[in-house]
Residue, then its C-alpha position, 0 to 999 in steps of 0.5 A: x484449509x486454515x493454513x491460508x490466512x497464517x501464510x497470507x499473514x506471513x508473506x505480508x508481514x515479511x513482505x521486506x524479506x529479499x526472497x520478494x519478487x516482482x510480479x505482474x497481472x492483469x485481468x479484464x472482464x467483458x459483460x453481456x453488453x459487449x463492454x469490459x473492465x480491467x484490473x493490473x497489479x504490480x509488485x516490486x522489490x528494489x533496495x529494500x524497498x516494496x512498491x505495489x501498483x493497482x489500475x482500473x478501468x471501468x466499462x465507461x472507460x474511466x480509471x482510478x488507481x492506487x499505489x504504496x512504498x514500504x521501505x525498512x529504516x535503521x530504527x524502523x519502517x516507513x510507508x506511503x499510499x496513493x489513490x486516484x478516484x475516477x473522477x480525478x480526485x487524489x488523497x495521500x497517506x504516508x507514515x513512519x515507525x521507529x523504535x528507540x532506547x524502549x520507546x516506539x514512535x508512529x507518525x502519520x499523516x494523510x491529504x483526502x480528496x478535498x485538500x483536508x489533512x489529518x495527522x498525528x504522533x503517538x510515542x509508546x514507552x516500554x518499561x523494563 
């Protein structure tokens, strides 16, 4: 069954198309012990722009929970991430891409669980 990754690829590669759904699912394991676990994910399209949302909760009843946008742009594309650790602790991520007149710029930038930022741009010339 090789065909699995090339579609997988290609649902995500053209994740912005407008043939994207929403959808929803949930999943929730119970152990021997009598305790569960539960998982849901989300998936939206609205305007152009593709949202996803993950929620855990383990067996000891805490949750984490991570969510991300992806949005096409006029010269490119433009992202954002979320996590929520079970212990409270949030981290951030967000980017852009953009192409112009043969360059493409990548910006990113990013916030860890201890307030700690990272970031960058990197602008990529192609010559004719």
């Amino acid at each position: 069954m090789k065909a699995l990754p090339i579609i997988t690829i290609a649902i995500i590669a053209f994740g912005l198309s407008a043939q994207a759904g929403p959808f929803s699912r949930s999943t929730t394991v119970t152990g021997v012990n009598g305790k569960s676990a539960s998982r849901t994910v989300a998936n939206s399209v609205s305007n152009g722009v593709v949202s996803r949302s993950v929620v855990k909760t383990g067996p000891a009843g805490k949750t984490a929970s991570r969510g991300s946008t992806v949005q096409k742009t006029a010269g490119g594309r433009s992202a954002s991430r979320n996590a929520t650790g079970p212990n409270g602790n949030t981290a951030t991520a967000s980017g852009s891409v953009t192409r112009a007149n043969g360059a493409r710029t990548a910006t990113r930038s990013a916030t860890g669980p201890n307030g700690q930022t990272y970031g960058g741009t990197i602008t990529t010339t192609v010559k004719k």
